[in-house]
MOPAC internal coordinates of N, CA, C and O (Angstrom, degrees):
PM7 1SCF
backbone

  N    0.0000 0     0.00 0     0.00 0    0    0    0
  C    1.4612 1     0.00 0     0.00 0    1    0    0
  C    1.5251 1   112.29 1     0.00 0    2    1    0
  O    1.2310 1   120.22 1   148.91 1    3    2    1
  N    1.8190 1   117.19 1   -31.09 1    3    2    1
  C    1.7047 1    89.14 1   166.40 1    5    3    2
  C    0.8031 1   136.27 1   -81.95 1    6    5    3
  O    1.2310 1   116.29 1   167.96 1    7    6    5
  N    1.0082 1   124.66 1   -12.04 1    7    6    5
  C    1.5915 1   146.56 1   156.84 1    9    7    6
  C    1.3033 1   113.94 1   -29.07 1   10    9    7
  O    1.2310 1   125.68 1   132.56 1   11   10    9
  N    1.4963 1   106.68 1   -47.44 1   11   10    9
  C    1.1656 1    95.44 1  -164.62 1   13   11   10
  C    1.9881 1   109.23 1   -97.85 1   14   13   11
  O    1.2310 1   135.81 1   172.90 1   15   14   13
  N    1.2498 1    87.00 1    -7.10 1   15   14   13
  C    1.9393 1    87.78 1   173.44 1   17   15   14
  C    1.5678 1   105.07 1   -75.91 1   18   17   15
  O    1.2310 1   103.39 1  -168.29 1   19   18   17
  N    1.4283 1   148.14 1    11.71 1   19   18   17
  C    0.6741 1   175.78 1   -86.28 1   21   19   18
  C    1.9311 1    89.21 1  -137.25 1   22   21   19
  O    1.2310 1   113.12 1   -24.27 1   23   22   21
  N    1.1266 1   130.61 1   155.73 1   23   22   21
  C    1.9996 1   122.70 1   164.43 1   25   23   22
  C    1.4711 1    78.01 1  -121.56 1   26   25   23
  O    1.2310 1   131.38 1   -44.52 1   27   26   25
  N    1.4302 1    95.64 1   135.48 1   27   26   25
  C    1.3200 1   129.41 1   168.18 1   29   27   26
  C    1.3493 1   114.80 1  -108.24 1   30   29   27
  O    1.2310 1   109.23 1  -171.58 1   31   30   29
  N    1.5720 1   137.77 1     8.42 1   31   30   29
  C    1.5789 1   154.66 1  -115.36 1   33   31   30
  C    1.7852 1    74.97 1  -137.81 1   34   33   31
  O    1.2310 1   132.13 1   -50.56 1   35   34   33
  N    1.2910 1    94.18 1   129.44 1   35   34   33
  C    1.8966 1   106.02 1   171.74 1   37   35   34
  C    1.6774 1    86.81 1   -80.32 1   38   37   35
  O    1.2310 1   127.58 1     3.72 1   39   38   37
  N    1.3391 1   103.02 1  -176.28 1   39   38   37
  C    1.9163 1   114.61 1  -171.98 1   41   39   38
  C    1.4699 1    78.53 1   -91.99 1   42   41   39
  O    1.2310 1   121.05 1   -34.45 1   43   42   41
  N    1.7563 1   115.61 1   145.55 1   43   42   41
  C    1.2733 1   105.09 1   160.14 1   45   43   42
  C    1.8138 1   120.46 1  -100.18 1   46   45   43
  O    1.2310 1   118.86 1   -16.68 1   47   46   45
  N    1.7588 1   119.77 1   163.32 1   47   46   45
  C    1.2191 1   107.74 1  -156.01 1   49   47   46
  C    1.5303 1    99.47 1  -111.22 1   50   49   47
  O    1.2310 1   106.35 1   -52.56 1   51   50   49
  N    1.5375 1   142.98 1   127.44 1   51   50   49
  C    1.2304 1   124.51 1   167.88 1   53   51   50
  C    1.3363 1   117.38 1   -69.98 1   54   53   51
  O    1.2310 1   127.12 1   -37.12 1   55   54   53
  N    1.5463 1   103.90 1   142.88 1   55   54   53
  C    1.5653 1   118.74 1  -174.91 1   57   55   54
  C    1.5615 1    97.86 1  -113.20 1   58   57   55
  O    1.2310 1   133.34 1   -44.81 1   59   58   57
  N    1.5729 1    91.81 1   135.19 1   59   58   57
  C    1.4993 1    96.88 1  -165.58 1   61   59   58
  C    1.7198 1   115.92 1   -74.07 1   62   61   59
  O    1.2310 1   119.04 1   -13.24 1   63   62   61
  N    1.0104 1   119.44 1   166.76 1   63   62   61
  C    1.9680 1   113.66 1  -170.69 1   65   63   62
  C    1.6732 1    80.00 1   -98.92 1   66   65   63
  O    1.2310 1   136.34 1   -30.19 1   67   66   65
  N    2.0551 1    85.97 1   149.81 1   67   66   65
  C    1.2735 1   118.40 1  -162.14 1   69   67   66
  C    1.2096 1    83.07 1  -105.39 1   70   69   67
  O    1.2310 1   115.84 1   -52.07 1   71   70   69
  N    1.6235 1   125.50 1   127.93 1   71   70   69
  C    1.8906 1   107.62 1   156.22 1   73   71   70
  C    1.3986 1   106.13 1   -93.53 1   74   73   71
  O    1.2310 1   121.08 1   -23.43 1   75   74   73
  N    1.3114 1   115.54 1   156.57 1   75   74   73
  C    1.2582 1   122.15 1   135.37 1   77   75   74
  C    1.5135 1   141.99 1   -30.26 1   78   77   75
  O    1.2310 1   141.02 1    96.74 1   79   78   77
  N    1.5489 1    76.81 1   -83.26 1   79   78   77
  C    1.6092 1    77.73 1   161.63 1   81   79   78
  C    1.6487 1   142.54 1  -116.03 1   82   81   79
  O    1.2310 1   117.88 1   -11.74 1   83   82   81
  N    0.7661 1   121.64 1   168.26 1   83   82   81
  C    2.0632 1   107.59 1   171.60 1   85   83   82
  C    1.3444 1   111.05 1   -47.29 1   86   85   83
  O    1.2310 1   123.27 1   -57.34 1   87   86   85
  N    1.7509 1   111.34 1   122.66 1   87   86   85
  C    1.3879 1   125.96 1  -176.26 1   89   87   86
  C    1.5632 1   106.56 1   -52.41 1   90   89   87
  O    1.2310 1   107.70 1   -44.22 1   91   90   89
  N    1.2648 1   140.56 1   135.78 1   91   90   89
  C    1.5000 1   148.10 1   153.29 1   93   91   90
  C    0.9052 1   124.19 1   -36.25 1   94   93   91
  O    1.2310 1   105.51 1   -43.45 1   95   94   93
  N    1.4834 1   144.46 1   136.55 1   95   94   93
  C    1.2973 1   135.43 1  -168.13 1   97   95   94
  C    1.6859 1    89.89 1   -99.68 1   98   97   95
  O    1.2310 1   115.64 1   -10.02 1   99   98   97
  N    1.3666 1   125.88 1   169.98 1   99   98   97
  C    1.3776 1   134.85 1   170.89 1  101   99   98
  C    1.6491 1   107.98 1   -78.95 1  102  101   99
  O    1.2310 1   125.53 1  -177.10 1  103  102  101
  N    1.5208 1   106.98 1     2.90 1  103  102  101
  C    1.7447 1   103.90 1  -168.77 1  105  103  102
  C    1.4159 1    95.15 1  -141.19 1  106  105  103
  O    1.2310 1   112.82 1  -173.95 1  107  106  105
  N    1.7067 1   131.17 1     6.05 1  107  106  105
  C    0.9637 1   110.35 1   174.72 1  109  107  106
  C    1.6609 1   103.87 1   -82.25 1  110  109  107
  O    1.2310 1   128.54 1    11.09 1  111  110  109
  N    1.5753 1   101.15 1  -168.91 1  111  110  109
  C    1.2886 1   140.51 1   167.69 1  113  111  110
  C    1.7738 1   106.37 1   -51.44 1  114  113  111
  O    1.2310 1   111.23 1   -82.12 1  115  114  113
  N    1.4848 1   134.11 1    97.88 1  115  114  113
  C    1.1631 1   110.45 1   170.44 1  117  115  114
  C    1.5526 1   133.31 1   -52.77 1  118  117  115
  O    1.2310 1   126.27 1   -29.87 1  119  118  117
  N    2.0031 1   105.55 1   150.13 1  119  118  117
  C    1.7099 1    90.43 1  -168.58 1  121  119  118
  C    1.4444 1    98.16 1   -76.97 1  122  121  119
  O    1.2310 1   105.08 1   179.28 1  123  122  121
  N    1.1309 1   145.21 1    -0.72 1  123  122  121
  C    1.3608 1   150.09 1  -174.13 1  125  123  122
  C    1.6347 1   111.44 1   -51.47 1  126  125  123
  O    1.2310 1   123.48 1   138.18 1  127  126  125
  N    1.3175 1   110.94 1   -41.82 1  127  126  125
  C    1.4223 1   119.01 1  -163.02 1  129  127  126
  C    1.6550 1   118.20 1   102.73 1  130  129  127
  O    1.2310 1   119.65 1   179.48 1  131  130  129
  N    1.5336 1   118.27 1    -0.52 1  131  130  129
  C    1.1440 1   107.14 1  -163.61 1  133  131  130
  C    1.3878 1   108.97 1   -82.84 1  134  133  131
  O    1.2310 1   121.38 1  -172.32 1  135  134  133
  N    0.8248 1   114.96 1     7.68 1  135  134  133
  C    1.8880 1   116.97 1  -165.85 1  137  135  134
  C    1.1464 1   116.89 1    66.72 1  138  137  135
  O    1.2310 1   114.84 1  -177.68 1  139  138  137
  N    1.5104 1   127.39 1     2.32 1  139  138  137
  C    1.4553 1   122.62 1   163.61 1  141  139  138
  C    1.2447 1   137.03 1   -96.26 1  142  141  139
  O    1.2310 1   122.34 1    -2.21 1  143  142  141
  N    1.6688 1   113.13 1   177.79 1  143  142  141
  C    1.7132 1    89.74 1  -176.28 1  145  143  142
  C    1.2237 1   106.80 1   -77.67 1  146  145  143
  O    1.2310 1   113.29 1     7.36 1  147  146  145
  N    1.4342 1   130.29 1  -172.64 1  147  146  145
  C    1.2245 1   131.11 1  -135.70 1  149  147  146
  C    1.6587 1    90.17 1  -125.99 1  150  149  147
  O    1.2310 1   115.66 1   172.28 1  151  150  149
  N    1.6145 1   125.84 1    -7.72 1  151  150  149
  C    1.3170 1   142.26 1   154.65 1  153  151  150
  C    1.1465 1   114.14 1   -61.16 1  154  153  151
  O    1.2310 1   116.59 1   142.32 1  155  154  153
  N    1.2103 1   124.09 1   -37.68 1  155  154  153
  C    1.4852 1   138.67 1  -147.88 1  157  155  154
  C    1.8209 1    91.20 1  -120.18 1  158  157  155
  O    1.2310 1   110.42 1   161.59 1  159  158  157
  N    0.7081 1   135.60 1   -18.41 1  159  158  157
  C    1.7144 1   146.89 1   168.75 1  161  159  158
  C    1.1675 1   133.95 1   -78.36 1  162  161  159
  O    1.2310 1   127.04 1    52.06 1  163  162  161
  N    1.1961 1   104.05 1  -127.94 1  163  162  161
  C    1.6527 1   108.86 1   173.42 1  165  163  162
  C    1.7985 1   100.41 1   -90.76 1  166  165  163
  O    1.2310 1   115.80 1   151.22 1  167  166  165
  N    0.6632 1   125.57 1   -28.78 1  167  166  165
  C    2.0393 1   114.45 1   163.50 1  169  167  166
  C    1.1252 1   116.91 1   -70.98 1  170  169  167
  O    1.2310 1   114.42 1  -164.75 1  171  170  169
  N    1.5073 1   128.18 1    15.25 1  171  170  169
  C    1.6336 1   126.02 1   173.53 1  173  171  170
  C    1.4345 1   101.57 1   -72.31 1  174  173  171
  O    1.2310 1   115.39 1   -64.04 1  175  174  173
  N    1.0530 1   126.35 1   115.96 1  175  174  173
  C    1.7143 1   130.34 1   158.74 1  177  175  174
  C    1.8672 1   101.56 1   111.24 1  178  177  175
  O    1.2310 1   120.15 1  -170.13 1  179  178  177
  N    1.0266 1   117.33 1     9.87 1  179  178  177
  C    1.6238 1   123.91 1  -163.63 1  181  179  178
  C    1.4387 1    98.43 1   -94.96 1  182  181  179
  O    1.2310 1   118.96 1   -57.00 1  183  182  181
  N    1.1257 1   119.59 1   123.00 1  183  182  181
  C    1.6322 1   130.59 1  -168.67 1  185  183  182
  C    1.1720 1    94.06 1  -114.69 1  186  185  183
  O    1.2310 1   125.71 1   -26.41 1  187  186  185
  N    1.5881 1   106.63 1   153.59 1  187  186  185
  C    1.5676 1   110.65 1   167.14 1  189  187  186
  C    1.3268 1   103.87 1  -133.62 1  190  189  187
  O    1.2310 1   120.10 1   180.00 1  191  190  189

């Protein structure tokens, strides 16, 4: 029986995220269209 509690599970590897598009700067131009910065936009409240 310990044998068999044994992990048989390879290590797993993280694969990095693909974007789409070019990440936003916190001072660019929002992609929204609003003419604002992108702090002041849709990244208001966005934590990293």
């Amino acid at each position: 029986p310990a044998a068999a509690q044994q992990k048989s599970e390879a290590p797993k590897i993280a694969t990095p995220v693909v974007r789409e598009a070019p990440k936003v700067g916190r001072n660019d131009p929002c992609p929204c269209g609003s003419g604002k910065k992108y702090k002041k936009c849709c990244g208001a409240g966005v934590t990293t």
